[in-house]
DSSP file (Angstrom, degrees, kcal/mol; ACC not computed):
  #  RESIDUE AA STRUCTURE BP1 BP2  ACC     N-H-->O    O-->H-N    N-H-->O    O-->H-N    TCO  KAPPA ALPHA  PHI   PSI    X-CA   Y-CA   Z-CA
    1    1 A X              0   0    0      0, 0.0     2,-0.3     0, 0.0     0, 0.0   0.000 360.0 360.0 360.0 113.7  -35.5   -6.1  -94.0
    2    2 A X        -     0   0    0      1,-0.0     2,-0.4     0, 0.0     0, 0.0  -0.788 360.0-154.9 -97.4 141.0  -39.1   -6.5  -94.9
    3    3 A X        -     0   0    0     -2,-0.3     2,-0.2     2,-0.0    -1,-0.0  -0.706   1.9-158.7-125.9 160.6  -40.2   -5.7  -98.8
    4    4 A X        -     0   0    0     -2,-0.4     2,-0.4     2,-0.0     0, 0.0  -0.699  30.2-109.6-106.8-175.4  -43.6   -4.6  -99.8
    5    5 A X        -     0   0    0     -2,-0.2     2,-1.2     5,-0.0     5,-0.1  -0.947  33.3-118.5-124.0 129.7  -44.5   -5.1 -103.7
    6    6 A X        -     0   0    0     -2,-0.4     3,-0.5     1,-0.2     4,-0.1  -0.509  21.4-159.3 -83.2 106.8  -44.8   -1.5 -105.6
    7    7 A X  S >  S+     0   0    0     -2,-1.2     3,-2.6     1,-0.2    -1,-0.2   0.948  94.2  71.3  -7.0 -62.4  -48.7   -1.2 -106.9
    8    8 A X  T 3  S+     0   0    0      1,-0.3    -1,-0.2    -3,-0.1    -2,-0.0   0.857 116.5  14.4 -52.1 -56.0  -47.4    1.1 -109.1
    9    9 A X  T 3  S+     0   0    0     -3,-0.5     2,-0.4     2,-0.0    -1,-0.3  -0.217 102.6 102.7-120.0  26.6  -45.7   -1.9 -111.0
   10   10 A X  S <  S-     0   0    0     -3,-2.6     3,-0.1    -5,-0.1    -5,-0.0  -0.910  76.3 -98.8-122.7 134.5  -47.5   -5.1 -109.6
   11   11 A X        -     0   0    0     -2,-0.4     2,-0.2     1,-0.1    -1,-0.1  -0.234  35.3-115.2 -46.9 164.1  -50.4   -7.2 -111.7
   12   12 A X        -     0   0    0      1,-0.1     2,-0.3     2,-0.0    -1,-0.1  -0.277  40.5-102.2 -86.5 176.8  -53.8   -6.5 -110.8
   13   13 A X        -     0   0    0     -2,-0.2    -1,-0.1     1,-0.1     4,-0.1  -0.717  29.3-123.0 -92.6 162.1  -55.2   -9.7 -109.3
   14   14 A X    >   +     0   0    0     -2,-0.3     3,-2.2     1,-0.2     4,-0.4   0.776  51.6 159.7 -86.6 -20.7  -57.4  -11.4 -112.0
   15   15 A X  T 3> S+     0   0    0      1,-0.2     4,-0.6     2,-0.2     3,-0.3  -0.085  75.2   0.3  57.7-127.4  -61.0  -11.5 -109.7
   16   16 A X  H 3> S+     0   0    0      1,-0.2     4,-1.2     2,-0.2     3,-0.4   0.853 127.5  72.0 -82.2 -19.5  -64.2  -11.9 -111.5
   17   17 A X  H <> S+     0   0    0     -3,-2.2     4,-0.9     1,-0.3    -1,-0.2   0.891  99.3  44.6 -71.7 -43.1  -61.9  -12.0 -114.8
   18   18 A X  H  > S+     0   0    0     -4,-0.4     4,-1.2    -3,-0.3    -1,-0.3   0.736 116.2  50.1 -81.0  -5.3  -60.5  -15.8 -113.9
   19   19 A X  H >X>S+     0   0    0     -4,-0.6     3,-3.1    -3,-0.4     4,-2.1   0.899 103.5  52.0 -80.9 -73.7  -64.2  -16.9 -113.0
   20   20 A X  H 3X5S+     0   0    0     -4,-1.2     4,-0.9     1,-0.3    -1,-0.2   0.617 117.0  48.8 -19.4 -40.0  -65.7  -15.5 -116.3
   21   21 A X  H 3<5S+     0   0    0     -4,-0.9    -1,-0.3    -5,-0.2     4,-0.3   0.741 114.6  40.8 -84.7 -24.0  -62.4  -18.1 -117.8
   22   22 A X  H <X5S+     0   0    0     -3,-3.1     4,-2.0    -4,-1.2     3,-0.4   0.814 106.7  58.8-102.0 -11.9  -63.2  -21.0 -115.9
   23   23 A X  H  <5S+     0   0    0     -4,-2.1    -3,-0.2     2,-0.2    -2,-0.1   0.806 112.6  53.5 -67.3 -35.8  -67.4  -20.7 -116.4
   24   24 A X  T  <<S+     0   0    0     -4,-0.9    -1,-0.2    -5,-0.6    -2,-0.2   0.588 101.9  48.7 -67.8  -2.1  -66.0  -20.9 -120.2
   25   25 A X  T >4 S+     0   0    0     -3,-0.4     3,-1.5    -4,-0.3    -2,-0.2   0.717 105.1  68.2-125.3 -46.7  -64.0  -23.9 -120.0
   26   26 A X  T 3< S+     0   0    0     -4,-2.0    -2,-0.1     1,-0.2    -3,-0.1   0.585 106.3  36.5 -48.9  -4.5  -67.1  -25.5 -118.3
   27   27 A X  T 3  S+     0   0    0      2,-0.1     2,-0.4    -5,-0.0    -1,-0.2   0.099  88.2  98.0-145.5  59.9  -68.9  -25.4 -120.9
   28   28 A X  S <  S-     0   0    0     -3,-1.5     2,-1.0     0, 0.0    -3,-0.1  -0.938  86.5 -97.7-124.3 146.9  -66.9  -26.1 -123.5
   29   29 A X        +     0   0    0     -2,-0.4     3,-0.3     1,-0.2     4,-0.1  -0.649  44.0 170.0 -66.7 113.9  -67.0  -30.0 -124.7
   30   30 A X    >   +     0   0    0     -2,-1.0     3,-1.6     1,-0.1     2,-0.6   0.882  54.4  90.6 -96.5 -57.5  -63.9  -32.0 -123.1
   31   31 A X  G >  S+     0   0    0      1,-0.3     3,-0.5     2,-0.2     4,-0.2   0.411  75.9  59.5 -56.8  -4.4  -64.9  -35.5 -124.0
   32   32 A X  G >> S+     0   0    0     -2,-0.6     3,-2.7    -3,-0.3     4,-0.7   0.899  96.9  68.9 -61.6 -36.9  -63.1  -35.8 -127.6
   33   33 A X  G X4 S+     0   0    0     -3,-1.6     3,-1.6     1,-0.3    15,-0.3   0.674  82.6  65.6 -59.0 -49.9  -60.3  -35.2 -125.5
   34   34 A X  G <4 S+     0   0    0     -3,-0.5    15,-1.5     1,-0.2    -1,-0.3   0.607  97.6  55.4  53.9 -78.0  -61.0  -38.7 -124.0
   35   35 A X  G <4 S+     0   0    0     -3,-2.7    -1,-0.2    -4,-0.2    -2,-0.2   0.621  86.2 120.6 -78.9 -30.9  -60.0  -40.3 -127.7
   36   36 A X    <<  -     0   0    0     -3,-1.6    12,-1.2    -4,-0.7    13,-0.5  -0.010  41.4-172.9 -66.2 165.3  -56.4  -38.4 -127.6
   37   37 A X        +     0   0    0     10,-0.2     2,-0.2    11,-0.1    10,-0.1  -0.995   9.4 172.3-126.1 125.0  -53.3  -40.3 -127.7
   38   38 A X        -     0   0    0     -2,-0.3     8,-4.9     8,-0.3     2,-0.3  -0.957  39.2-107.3-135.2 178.9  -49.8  -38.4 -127.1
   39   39 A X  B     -A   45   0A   0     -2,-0.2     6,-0.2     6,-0.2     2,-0.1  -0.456  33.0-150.6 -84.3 149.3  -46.2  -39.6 -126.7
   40   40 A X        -     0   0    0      4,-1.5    -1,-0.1    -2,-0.3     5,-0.0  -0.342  51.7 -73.0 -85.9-168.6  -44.9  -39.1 -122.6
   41   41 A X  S    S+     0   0    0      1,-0.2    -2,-0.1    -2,-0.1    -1,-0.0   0.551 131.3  58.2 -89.1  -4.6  -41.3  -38.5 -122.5
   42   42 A X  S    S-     0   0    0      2,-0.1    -1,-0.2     0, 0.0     3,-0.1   0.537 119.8-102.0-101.9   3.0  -39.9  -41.7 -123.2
   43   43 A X  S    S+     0   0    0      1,-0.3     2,-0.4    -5,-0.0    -2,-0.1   0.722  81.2 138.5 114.9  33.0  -41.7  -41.7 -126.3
   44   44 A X        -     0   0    0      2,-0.0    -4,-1.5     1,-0.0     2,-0.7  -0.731  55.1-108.6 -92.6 146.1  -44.4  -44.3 -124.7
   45   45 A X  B     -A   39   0A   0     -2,-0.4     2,-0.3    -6,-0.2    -6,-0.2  -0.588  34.1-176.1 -90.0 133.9  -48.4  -43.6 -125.5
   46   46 A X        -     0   0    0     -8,-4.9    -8,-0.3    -2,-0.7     5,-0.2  -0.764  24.8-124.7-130.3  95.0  -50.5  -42.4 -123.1
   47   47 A X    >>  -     0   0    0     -2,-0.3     3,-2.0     1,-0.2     4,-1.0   0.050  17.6-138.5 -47.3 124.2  -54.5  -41.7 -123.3
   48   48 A X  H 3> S+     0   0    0    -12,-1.2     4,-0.7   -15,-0.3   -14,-0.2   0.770 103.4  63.2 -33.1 -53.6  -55.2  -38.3 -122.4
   49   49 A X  H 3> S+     0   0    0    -15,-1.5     4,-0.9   -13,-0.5    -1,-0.2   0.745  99.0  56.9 -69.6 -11.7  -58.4  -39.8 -120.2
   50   50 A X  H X4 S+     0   0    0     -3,-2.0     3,-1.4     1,-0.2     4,-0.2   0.964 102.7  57.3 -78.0 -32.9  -55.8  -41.9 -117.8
   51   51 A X  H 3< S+     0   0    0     -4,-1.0    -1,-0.2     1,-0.3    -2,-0.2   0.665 117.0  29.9 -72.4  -2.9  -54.1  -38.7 -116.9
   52   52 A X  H 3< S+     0   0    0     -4,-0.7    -1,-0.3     2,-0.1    -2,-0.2   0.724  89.3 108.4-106.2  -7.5  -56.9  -37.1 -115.7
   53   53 A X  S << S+     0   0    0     -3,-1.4    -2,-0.1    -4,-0.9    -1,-0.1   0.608  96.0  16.8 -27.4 -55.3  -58.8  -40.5 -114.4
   54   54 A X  S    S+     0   0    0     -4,-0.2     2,-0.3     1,-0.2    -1,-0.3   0.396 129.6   3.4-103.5  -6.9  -58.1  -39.5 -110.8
   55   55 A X  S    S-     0   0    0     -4,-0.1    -1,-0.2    -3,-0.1     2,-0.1  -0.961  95.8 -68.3-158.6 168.1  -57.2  -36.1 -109.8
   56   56 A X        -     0   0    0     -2,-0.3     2,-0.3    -3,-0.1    -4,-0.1  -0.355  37.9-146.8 -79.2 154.4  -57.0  -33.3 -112.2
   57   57 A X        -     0   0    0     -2,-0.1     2,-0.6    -5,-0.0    -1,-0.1  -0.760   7.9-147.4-122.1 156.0  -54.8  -32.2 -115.3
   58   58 A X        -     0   0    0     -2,-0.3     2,-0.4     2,-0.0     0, 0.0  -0.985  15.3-150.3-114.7 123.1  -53.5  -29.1 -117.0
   59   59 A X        -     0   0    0     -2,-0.6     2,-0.4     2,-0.0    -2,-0.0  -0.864  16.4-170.5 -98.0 114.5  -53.0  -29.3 -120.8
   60   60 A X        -     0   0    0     -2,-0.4     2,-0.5     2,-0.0    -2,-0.0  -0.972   7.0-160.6-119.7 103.8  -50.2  -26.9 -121.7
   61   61 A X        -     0   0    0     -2,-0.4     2,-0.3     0, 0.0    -2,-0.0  -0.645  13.0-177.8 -78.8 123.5  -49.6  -26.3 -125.5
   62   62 A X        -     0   0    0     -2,-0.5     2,-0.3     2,-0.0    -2,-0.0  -0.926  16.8-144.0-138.1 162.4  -46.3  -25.0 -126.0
   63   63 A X        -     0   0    0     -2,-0.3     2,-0.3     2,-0.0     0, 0.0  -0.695  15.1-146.5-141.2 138.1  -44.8  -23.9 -129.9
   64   64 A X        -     0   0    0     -2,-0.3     2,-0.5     0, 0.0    -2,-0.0  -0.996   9.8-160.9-110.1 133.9  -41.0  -24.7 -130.5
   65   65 A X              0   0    0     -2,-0.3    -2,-0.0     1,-0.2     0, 0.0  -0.945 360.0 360.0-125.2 146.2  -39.4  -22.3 -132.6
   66   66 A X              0   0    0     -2,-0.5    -1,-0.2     0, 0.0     0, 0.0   0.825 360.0 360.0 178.0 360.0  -36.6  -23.5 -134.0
């Protein structure tokens, strides 16, 4: 059984819409970013600039509510 994805009810793809986000994010200043300090998960500190030293990182802000 092969399944197709209905249009009707499917995201658009994002296109020029994710360039337009990542041409902002170039030119937004990242080096304070550098200076942060946060806890890992065993509640050790870890410079924000090591995780990205060598290959790239994704910064995810997440809210607890709670």
């Amino acid at each position: 059984m092969v399944a197709f994805a209905d249009r009707a009810h499917s995201t658009p793809s994002p296109g020029c819409q994710l360039k337009g986000v990542v041409e902002h994010l170039r030119s937004l200043d990242m080096a304070p970013l550098d200076e942060l300090t946060l806890s890992d998960d065993a509640g050790r500190d870890v410079a924000l600039k090591h995780l990205w030293a060598e290959r790239p990182a994704a910064l995810v802000f997440l809210r607890h509510y709670g």
